[in-house]
Backbone as numpy.savetxt, mean C-alpha at the origin, in Angstrom:
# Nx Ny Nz CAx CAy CAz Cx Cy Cz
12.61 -1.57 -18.11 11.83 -2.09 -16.99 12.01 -1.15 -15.79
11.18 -0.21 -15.45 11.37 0.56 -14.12 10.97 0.25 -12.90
11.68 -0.55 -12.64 11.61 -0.68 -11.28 12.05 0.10 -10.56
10.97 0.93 -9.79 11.85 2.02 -9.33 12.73 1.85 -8.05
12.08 0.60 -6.80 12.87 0.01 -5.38 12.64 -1.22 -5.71
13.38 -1.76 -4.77 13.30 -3.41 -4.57 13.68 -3.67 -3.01
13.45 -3.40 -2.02 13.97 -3.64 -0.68 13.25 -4.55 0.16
14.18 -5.20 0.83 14.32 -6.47 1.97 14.28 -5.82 3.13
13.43 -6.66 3.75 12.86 -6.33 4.82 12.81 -7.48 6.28
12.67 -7.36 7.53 13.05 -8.26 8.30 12.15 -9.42 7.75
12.92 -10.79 8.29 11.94 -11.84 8.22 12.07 -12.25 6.61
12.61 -12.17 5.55 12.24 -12.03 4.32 11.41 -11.35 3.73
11.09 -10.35 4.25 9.79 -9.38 3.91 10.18 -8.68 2.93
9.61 -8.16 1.57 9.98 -7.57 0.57 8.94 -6.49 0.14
9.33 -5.94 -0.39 8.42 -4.29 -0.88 9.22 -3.78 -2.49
8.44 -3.67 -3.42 8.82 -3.41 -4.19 7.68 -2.08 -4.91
8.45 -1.14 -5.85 7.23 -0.26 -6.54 7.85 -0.09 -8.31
6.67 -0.04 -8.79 7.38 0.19 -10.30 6.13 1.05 -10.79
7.01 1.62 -11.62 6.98 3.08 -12.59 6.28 2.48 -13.53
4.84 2.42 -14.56 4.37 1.76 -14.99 4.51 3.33 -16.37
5.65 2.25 -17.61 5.48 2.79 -18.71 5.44 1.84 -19.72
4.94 0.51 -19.78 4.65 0.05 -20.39 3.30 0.11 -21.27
3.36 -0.91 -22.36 1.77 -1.03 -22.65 1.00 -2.15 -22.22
-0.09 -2.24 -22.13 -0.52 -3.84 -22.50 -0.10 -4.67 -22.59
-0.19 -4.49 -23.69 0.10 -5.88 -24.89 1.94 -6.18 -23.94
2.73 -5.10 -23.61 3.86 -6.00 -22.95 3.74 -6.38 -21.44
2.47 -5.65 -20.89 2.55 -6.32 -19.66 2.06 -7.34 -19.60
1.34 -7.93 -20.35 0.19 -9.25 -20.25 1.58 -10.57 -21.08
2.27 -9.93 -21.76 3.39 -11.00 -22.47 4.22 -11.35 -21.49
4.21 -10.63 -20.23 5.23 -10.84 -19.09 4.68 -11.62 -18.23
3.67 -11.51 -17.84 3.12 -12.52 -16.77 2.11 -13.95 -17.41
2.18 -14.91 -16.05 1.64 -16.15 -16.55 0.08 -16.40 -15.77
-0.49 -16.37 -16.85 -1.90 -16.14 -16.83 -3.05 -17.28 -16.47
-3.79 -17.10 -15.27 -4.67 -18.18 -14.88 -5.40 -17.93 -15.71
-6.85 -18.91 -15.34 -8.24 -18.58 -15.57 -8.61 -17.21 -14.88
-8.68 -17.16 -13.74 -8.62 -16.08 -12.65 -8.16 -15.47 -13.02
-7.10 -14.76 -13.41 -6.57 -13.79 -14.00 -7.17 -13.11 -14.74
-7.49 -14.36 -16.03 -8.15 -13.19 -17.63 -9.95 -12.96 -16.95
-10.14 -13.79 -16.07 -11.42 -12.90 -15.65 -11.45 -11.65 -14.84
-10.37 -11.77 -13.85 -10.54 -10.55 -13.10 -9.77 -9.23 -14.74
-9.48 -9.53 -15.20 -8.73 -8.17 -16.42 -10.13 -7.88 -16.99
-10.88 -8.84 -17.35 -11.75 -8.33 -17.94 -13.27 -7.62 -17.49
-13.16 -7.69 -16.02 -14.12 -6.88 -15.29 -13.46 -5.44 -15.15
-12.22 -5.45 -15.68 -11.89 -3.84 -15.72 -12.00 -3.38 -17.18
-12.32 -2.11 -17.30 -12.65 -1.83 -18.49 -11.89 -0.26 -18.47
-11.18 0.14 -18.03 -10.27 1.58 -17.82 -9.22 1.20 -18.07
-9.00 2.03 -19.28 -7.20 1.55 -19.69 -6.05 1.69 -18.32
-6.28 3.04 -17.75 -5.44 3.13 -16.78 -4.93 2.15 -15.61
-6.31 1.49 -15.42 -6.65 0.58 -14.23 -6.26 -0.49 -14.66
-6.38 -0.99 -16.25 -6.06 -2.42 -16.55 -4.59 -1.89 -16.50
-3.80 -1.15 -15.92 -2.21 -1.14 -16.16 -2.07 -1.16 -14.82
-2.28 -0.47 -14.18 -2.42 -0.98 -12.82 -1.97 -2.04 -12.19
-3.64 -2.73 -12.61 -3.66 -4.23 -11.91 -2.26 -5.07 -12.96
-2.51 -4.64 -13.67 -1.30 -5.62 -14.62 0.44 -5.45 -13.92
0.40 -4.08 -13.86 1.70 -3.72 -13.13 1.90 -4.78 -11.63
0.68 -4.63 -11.20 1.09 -5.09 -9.61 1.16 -6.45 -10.03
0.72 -7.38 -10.94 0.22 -8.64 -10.81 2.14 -9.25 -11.25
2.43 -8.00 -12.05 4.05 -8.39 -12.05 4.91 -8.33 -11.40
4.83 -7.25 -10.52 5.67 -7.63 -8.77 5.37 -8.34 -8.08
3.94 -8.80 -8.02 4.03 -9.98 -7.19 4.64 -11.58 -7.87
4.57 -11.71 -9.11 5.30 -12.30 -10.16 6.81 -12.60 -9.69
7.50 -11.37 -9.49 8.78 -11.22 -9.33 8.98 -11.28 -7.83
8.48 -11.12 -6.84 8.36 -11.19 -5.71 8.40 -12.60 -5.01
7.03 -12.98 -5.72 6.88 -14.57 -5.08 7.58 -15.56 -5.88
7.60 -15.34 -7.12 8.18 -16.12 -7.79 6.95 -17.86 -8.38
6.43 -17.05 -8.32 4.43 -17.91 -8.50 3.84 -17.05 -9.42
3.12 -17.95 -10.03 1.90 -17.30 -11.03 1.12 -16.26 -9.82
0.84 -14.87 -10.60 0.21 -13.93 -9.68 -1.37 -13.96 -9.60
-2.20 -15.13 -9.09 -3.02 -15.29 -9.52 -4.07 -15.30 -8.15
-4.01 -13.52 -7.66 -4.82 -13.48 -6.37 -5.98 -13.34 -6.28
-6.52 -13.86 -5.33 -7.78 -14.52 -4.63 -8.11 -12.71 -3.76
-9.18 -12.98 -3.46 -9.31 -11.78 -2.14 -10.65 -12.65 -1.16
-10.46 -12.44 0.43 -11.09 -12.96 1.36 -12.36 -11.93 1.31
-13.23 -12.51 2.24 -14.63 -12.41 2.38 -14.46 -10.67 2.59
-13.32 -9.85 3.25 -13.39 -8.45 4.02 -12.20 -8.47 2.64
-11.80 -8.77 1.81 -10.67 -8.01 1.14 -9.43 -8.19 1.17
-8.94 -8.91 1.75 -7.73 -9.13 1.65 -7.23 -10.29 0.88
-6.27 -10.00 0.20 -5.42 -10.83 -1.16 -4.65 -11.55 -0.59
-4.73 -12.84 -1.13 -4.38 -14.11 -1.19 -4.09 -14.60 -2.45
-3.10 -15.54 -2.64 -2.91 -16.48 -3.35 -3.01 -18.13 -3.12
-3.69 -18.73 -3.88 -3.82 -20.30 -3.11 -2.76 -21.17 -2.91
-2.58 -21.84 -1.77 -1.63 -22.86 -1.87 -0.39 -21.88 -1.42
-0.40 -20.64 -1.27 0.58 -19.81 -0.57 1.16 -19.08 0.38
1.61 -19.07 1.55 1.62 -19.03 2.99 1.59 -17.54 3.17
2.55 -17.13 1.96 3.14 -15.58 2.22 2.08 -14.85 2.29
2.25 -13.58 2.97 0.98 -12.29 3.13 1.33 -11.20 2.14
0.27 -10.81 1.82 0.78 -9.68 0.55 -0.01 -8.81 0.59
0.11 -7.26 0.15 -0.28 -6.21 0.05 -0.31 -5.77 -0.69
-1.13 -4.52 -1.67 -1.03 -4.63 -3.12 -1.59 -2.95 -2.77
-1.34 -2.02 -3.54 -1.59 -0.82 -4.10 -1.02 0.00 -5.08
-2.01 0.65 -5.97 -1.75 1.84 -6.92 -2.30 2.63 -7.15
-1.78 3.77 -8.14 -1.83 5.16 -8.25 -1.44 5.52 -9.38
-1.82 6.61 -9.95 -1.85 7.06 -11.02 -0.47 6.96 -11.55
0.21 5.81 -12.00 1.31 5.51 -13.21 2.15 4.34 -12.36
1.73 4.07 -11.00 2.89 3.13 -10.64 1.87 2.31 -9.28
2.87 1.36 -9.12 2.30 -0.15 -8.13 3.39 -0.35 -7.49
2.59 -0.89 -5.74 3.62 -0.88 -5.46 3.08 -2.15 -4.47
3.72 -3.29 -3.78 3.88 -4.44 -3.62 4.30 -4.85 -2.27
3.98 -5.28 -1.38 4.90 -5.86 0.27 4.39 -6.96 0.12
5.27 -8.20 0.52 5.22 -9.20 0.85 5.85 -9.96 1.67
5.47 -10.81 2.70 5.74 -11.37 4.09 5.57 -13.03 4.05
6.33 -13.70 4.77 5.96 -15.43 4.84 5.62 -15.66 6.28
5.83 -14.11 6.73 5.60 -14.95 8.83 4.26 -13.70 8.65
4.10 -12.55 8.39 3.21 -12.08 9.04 2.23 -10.91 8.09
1.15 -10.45 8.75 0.12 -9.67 7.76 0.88 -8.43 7.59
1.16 -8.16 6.21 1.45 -6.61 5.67 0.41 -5.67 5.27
0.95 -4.36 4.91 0.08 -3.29 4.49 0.75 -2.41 3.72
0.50 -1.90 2.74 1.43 -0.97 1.91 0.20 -0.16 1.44
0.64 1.40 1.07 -0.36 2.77 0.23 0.46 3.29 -0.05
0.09 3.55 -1.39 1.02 4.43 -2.50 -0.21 5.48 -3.09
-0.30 6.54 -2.77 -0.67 7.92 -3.16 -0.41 9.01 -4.31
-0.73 9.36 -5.15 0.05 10.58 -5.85 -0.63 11.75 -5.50
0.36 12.92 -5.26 0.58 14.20 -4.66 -1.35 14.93 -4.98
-1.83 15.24 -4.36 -3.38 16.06 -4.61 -4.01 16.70 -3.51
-4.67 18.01 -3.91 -5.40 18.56 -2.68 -6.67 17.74 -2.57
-7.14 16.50 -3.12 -8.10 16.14 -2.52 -7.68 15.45 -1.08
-7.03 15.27 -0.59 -6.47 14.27 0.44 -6.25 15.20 1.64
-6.08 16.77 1.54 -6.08 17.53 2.63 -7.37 18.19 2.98
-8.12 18.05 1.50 -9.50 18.85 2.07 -10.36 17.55 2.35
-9.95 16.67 2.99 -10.46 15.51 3.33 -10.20 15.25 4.61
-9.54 15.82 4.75 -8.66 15.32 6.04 -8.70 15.90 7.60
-10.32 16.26 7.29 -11.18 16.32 8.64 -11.68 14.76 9.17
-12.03 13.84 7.79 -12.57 12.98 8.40 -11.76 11.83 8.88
-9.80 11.74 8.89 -9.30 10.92 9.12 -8.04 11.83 10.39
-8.09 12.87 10.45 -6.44 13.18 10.92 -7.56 13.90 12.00
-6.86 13.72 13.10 -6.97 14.12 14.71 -5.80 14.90 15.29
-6.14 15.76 16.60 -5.64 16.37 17.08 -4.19 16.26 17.02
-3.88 14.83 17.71 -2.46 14.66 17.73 -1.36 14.99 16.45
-2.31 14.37 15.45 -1.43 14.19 14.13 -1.71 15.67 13.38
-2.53 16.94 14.26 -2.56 18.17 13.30 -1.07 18.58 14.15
-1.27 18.84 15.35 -0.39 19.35 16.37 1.41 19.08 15.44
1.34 17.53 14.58 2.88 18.08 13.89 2.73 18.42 12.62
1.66 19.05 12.28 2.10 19.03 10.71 2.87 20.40 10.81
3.32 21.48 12.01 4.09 22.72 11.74 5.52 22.15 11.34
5.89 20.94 11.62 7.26 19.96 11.49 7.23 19.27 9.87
6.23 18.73 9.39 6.25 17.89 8.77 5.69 18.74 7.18
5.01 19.68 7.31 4.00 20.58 6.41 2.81 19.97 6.07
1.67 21.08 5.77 0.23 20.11 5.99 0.14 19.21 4.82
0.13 19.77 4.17 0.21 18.49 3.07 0.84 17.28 2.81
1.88 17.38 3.30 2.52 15.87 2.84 2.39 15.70 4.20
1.79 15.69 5.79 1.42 15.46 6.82 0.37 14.70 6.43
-0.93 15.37 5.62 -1.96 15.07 5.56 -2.03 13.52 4.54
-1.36 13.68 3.81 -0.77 12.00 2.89 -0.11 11.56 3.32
0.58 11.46 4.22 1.54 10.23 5.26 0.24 9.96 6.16
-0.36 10.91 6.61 -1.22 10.00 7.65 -2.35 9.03 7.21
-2.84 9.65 5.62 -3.41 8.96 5.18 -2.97 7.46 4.67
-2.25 7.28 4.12 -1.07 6.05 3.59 -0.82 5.71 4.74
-0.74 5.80 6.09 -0.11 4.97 6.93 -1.73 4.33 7.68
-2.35 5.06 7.41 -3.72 4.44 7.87 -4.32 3.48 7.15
-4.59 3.35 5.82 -4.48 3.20 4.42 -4.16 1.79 4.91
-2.67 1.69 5.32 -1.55 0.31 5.07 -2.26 -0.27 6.62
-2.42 0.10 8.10 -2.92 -0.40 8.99 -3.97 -0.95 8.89
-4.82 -0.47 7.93 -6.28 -1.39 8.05 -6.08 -2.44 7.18
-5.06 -1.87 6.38 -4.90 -3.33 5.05 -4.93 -4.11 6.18
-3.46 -4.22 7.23 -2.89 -5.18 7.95 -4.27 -5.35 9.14
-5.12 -4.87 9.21 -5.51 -5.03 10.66 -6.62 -6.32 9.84
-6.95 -5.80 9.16 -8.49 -6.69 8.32 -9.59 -7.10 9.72
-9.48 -5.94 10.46 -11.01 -5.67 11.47 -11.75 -4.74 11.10
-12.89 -5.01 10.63 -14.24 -4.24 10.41 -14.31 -3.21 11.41
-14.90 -2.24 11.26 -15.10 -1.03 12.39 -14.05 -0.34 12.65
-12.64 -0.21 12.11 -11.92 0.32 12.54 -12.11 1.65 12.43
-12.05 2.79 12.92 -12.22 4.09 12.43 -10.79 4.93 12.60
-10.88 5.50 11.10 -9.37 5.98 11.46 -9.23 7.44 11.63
-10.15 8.57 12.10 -9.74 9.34 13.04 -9.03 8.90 14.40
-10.22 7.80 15.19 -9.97 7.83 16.38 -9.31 7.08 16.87
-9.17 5.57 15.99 -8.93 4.58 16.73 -7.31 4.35 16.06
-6.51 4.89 15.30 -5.50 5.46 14.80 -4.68 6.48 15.03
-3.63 6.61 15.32 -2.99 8.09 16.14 -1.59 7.52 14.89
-1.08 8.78 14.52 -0.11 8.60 13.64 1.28 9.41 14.44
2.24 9.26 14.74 3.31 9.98 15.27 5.04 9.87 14.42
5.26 10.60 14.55 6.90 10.77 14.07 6.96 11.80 12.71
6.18 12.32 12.34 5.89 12.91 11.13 7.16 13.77 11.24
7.53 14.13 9.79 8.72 14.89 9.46 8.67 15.18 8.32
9.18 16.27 7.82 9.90 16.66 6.50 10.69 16.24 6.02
11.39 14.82 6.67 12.47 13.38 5.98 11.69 13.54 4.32
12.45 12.79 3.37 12.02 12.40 2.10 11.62 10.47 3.12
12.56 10.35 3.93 11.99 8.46 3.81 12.44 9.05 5.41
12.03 7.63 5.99 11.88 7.18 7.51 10.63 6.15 8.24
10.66 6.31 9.31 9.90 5.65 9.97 8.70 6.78 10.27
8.13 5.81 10.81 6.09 6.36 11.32 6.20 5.38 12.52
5.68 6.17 13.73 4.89 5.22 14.41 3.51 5.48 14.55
2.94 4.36 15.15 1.50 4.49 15.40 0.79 3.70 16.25
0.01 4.36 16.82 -0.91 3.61 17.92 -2.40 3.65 17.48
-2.99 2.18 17.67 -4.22 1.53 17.21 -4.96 0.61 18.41
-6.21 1.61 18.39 -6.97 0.83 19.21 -7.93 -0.47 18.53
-7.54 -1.73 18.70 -7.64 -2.82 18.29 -8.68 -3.48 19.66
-10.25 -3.41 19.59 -11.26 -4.07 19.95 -11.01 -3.60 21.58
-10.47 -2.34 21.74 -9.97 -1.68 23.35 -8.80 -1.67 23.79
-8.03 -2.40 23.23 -6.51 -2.38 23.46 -5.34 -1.48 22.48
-4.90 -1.05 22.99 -4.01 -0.04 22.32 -2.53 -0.62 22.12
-2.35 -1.07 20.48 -0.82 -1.88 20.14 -0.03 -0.36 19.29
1.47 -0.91 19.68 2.14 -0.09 18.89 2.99 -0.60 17.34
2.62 0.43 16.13 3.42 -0.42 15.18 4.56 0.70 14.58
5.11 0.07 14.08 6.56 1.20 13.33 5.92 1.06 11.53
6.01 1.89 10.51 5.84 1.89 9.38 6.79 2.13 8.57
7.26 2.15 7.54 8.12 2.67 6.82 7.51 3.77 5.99
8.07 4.89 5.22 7.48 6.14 4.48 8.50 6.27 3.15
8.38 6.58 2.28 8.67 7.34 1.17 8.22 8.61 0.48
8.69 9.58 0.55 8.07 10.69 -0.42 8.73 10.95 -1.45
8.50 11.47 -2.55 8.32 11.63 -3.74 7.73 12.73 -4.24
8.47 13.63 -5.77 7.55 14.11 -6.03 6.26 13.74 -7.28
6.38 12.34 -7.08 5.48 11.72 -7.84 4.38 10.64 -6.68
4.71 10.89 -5.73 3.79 9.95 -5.15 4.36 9.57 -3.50
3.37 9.22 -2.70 3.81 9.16 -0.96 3.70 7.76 -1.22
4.45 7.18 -0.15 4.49 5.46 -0.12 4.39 5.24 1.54
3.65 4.30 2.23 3.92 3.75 3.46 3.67 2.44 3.28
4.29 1.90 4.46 4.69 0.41 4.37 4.56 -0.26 5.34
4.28 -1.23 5.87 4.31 -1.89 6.91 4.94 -3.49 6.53
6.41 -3.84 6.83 6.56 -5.41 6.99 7.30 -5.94 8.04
């Protein structure tokens, strides 16, 4: 079972990611299966993707300690019924990774390493956040800012957000883990949040709980 973290977070907040080397047939024997469930599996039809969703549907399994049987709101965001906690859900090519909260909205992005994400990265990274990538290097600059933007809109769930402008990413480093801060203009007002980071050479992680 690879679990690769399991960490606690203020508030009871939890974040977990796992290494997905299972098959099928043992991830579906592990978890307890709604109606909802075997319908949403079967609108996927990509082996990769049905491991995926299967992977995550088992940390949240182990997480909440509830059948993983999420809902998503009118803009996207995952829910479970009858359940207070806030949850965040993302994956990437071989692994899932999981935040979950009982007081407040989370955000988590898990990435694996690619130059599509830097030759992209006119349309999300701004002045401020080029100015450190001589600290941080462009590339894994250019996937932390993405993953931390990634995890803010999870948490913001406001339409229109644009994340060149209305997103500023700061603290960037060549750390393997640490903090992110960031400033978000939220409907004209400018809030500050702290993130958590992971790098890897299998994959970038940011976090928000």
């Amino acid at each position: 079972m690879p679990l690769l973290c399991k960490l606690e977070g203020p508030d009871q907040a939890q974040m977990a990611v796992w290494h997905i080397t299972e098959s099928e047939e043992t991830l579906t024997g592990w978890l307890s299966f709604s109606p909802l469930m075997h319908h949403q599996l079967q609108q996927i039809s990509h082996p990769a993707k049905r491991l995926e969703w299967l992977a995550s549907r088992w940390l949240i399994q182990q997480l909440m300690q509830c059948p993983p049987a999420v809902s998503y709101s009118a803009t996207g965001q995952p829910f479970i019924d009858h359940q207070a906690t806030h949850l965040s859900i993302s994956h990437t090519m071989g692994y899932a990774a999981v935040v979950t909260s009982p007081l407040k909205p989370t955000g988590i992005d898990i990435e694996y390493p690619s130059p599509r994400i830097e030759k992209l990265s006119a349309r999300f990274v701004n002045p401020t956040e080029e100015a450190q990538f001589s600290t941080s290097g462009r590339a894994p600059g250019c996937a932390l800012v993405w993953c931390a933007k990634e995890a803010i809109y999870k948490i913001l769930d406001t339409p229109g957000i644009l994340f060149k402008e209305d997103m500023v990413i700061e603290n960037l480093s060549s750390s393997p883990s640490g903090t992110l801060k960031a400033q978000v203009n939220i409907q004209g007002q400018w809030t500050s949040m702290v993130l958590q980071y992971r790098i890897t050479p299998e994959f970038y992680l940011v976090w928000y709980w």
